[in-house]
C-alpha positions as CSV (number, residue, x, y, z in Angstrom):
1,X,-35.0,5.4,49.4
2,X,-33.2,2.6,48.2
3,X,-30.3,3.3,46.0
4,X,-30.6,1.1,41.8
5,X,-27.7,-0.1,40.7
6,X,-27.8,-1.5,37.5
7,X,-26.8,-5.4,36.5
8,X,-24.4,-3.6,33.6
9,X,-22.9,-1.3,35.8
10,X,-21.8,-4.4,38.3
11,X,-20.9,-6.6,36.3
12,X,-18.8,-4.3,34.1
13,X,-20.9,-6.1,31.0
14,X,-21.4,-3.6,28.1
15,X,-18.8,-1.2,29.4
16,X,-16.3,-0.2,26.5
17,X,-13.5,-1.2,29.3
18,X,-12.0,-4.4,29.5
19,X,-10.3,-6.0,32.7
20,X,-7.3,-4.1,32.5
21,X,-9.1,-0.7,32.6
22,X,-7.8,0.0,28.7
23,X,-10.7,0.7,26.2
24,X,-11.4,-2.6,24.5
25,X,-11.0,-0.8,21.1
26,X,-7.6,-0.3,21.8
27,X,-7.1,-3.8,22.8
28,X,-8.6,-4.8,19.5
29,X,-6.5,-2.0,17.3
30,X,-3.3,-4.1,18.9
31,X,-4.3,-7.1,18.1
32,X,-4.6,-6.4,14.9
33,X,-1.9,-4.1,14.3
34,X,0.1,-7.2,15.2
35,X,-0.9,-9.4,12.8
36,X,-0.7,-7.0,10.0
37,X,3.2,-6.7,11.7
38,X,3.3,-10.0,11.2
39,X,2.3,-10.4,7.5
40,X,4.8,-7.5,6.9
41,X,7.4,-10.0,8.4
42,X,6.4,-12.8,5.8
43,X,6.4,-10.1,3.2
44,X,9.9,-9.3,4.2
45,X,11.2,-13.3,4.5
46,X,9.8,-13.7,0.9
47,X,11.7,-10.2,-0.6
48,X,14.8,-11.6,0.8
49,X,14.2,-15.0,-0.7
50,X,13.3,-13.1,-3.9
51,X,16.7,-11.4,-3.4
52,X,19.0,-14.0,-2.4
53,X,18.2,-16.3,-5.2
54,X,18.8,-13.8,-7.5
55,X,21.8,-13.2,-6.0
56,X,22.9,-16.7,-6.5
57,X,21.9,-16.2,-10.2
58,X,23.8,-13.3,-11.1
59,X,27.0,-15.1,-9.2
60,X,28.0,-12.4,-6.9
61,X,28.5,-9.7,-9.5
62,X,25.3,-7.5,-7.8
63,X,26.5,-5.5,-5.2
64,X,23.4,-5.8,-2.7
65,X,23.7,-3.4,0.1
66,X,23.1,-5.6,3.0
67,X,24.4,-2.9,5.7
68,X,22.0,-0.5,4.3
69,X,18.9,-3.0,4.4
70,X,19.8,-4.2,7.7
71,X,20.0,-0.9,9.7
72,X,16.5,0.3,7.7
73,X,14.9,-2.8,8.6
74,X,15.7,-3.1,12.2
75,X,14.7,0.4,12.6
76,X,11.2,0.3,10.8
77,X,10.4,-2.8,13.2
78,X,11.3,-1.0,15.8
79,X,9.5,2.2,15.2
80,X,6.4,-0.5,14.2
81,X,7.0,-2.3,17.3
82,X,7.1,1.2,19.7
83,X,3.7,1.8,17.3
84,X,2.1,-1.3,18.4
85,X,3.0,-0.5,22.5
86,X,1.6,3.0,22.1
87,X,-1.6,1.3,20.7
88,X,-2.0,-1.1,23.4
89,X,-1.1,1.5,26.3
90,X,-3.8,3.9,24.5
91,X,-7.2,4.9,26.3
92,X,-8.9,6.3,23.4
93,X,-10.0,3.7,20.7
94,X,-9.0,6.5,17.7
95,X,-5.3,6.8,18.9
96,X,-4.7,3.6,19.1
97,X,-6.1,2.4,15.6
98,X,-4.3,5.9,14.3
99,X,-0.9,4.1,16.0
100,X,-1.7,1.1,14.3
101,X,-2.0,2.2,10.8
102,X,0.7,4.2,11.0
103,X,2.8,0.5,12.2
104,X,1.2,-1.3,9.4
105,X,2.4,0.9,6.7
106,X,5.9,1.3,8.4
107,X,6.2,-2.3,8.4
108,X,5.1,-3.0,4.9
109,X,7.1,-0.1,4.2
110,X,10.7,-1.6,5.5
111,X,9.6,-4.8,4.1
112,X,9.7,-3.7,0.7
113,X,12.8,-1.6,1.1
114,X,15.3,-4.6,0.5
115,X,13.9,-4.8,-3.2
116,X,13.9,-1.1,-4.1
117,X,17.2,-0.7,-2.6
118,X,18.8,-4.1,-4.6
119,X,17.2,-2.7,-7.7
120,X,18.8,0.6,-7.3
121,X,22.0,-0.8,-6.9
122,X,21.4,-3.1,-10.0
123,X,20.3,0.0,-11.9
124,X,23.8,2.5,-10.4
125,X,25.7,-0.9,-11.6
126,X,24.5,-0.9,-15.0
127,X,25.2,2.2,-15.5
128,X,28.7,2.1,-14.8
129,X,28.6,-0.8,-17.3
130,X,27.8,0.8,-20.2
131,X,30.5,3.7,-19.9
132,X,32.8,0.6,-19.8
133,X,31.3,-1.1,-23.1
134,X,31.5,1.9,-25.1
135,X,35.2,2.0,-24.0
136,X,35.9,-1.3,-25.3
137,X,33.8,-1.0,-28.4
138,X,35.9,2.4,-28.9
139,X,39.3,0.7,-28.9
């Protein structure tokens, strides 16, 4: 009795496991997760472009809360970034596209913060503005 092995199971071909031992799905999920991390990034280098020439326009009188929008951003990346590792080091193909989405939306998340949080402070400024007008108007 001769013992079949098949060519597939050999060869490793058709197996849902890549070299490394990790489920090709969540090799994939990564892979992908990281470019979407990377658009976020391009997303985020156009809102502070967005931001700083408007900045330039308004000549310093908006208080943008760059303390604020740093310590968010550098968090959300890194929280994105841990995301992205957890994918990769994932051996089930659902947890690590789960991982992934959830990196995705942090990242676009953080890289639309710096706008929201310039337009709030826009919108506190304004309104201590027009306390000041009616003042003036008053006397």
């Amino acid at each position: 009795m001769s013992r079949q092995v098949s060519f597939r199971r050999r060869t490793g071909r058709g197996s849902r496991y890549g070299r490394s031992g990790r489920a090709r799905g969540a090799m994939v999920a990564a892979a992908v997760g990281a470019v979407g991390v990377v658009l976020a990034v391009v997303l985020l280098i156009s809102v502070a472009a967005l931001i700083g020439s408007g900045d330039g326009l308004t000549a310093g009188t908006l208080v943008v809360p760059v303390g604020r929008i740093v310590v968010v951003v550098a968090l959300g990346y890194l929280v994105a970034l841990a995301l992205l590792v957890r994918a990769l080091r994932s051996g089930s193909s659902v947890q690590a596209w789960l991982s992934v989405g959830v990196a995705v939306v942090v990242a676009f998340g953080v890289s639309v913060y710096p706008l929201v949080a310039t337009a709030s402070a826009a919108v506190d400024q304004a309104r201590d503005i027009v306390p000041w007008i009616l003042d003036l108007i008053r006397r």
